[in-house]
N, C-alpha and C positions, 0 to 999 in steps of 0.2 A: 508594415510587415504583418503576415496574416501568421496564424495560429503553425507551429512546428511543425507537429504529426498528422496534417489534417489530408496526403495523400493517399491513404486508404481506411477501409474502417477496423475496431477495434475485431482482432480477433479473444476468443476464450480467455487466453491463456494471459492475455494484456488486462485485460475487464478483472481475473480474478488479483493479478498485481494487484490492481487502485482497492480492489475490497479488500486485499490484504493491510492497504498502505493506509485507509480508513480505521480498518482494526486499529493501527501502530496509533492513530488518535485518542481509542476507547482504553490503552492499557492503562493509563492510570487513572482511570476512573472520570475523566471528565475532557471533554471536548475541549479546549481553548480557542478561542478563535482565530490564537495567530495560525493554528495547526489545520484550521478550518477551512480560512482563508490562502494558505499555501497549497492546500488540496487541488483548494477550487480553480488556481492560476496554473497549476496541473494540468487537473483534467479537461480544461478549457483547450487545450491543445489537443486534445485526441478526437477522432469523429468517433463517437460513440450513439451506437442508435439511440430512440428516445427509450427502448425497455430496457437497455442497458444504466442509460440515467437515472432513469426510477430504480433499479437495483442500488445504483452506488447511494442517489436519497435515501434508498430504505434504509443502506448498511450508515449512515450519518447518524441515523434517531434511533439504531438498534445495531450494536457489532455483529458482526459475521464471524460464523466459526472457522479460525483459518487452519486448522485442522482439515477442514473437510475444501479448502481450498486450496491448500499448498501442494496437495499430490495431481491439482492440474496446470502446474506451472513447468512446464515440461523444456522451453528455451531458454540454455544460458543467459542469453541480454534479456529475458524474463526476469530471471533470479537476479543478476545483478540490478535493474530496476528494482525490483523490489527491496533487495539491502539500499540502494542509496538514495532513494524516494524516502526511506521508513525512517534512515537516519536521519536526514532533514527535516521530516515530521516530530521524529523526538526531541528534538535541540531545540527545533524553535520558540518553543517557549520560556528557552532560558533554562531550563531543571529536566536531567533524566531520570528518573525515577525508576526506583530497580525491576517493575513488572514491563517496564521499557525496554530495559537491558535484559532481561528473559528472552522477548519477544523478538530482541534485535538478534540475540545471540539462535533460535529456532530458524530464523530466517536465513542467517548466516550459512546454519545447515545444510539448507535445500543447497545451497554453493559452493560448500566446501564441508561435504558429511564426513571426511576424516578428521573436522574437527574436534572432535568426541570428546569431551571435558572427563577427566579420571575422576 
């Protein structure tokens, strides 16, 4: 069985998910490598050109601001990708850690903005 997503290429708005979903790796402060390696069985399913590659390598060895990325996630199955990719990245290593739950809870946002904490 060959790769899921691999019948067309990654457009913008996919490519900035996984560097959102990279971020959800850096928020407490350290890569783990179960969080690494569940990226990587990710992104391994999408055809992503090679500059796109190099982007998500860059965002592994330096987070991305997802600040300046989440205002180009413009499709719903975007946003939902990204809450449930990011959730899976924060669990796997066993401990969410509360700049997790920050991060999980912004993202959630982009999804459902009437979520507005009082």
């Amino acid at each position: 069985m060959g790769p899921l997503f691999q019948d067309k290429s990654v457009c913008d708005g996919q490519l900035n998910v996984w560097r959102c979903v990279v971020a959800m790796a850096h928020a407490d402060g350290i890569v783990d490598r179960r969080e690494y390696d569940l990226i990587r069985r990710y992104i391994n399913n999408f055809r992503f050109s090679d500059e796109q590659r190099q982007i998500l390598e860059h965002d592994f060895m330096f987070p991305p601001d997802v600040d300046s990325l989440l205002p180009h996630i413009h499709e719903t199955h975007h946003k939902r990708q990204l809450v449930q990719f990011s959730e899976r990245v924060a669990l796997v290593d066993g401990y969410l850690d509360y700049r997790e739950v920050a991060l999980l809870k912004k993202y959630s946002l982009t999804l459902h903005p009437c979520m507005i904490e009082n």
